[in-house]
C-alpha positions, 0 to 999 in steps of 0.5 A: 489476466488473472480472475481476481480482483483488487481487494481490501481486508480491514483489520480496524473497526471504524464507521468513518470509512466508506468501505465500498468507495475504497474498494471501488478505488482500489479496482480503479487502481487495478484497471487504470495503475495496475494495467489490470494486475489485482492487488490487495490492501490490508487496512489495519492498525500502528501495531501490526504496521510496526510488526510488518514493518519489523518483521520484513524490514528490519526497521522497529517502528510504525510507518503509514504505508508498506508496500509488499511487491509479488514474487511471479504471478499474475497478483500484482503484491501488496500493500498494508496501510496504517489507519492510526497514520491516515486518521492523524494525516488526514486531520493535519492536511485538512482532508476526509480520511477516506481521501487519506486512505486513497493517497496512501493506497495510490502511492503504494501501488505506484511502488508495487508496479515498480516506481522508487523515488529514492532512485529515479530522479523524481519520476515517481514524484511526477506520475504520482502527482498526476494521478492524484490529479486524475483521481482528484486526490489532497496533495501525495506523499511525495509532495508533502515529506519529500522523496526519500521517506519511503523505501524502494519497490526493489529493496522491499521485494528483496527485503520480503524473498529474504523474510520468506525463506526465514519465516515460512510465511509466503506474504505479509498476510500470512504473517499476519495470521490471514489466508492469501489475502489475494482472493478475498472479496 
């Protein structure tokens, strides 16, 4: 297994968040999800969602979770998560934003270790509902807008190969700016 570890960079300032449970979840995440494959989770804003999004997607709008499966290696991808979405969601569905944030980073990791509701006949709607059982998370994405909302693991890593080789950039970090984000603690 790699010496890494699952890691979050916040590109948002808030005092709403508890920076040290998230992180705590998302090495949870990585040892219980992930089967120990570390991931990284880049919590940033509506702008730089839309960027990603556009950039690699070819899709001009803001979305609450991408996910960014890795080429090869041990490091699992990753995946960028709206703060303005979790902050709106949560308000509507009555929960912390914290608790937002680990729906949102839980179905991004499903997608990263390969599950694609758009395509599987409702398995990952099932496992993801079972998980957020086990890690006592609100209702998932799945259950509150319906499968096909989302795009699939395969489509995004095929999306992120073709964005790569026009752009130079070897992630959605890079893109953004960042070191690999893989190793920051």
């Amino acid at each position: 297994m790699a010496s890494e570890r699952s890691s979050i960079l916040f590109r948002i300032r808030s005092r709403a968040l508890r920076r040290r449970e998230l992180l705590e979840f998302a090495r949870r995440l990585e040892a219980d999800v992930a089967g120990g494959r570390p991931f990284c989770c880049l919590l940033t804003g509506d702008d730089e969602i839309r960027r990603l999004n556009r950039q690699f997607r070819k899709k001009d709008d803001s979305t609450d979770v991408l996910s960014f499966p890795a080429v090869a290696g041990d490091h699992l991808g990753e995946v960028a998560i709206s703060f303005d979405r979790a902050r709106e969601q949560a308000a509507g569905f009555g929960h912390s934003i914290d608790d937002e944030v680990r729906v949102l980073m839980l179905h991004g990791v499903l997608h990263l270790v390969g599950l694609d509701h758009e395509r599987d006949g409702g398995e990952m709607r099932r496992v993801e509902r079972r998980w957020r059982r086990r890690l006592d998370l609100p209702a998932g994405l799945l259950e509150r807008c319906g499968a096909g909302s989302q795009p699939s693991a395969a489509s995004q890593a095929a999306q992120l190969h073709k964005a790569e080789k026009r752009s130079g950039a070897a992630s959605p970090a890079q893109a953004a700016g960042l070191p690999h984000i893989g190793v920051q603690k």
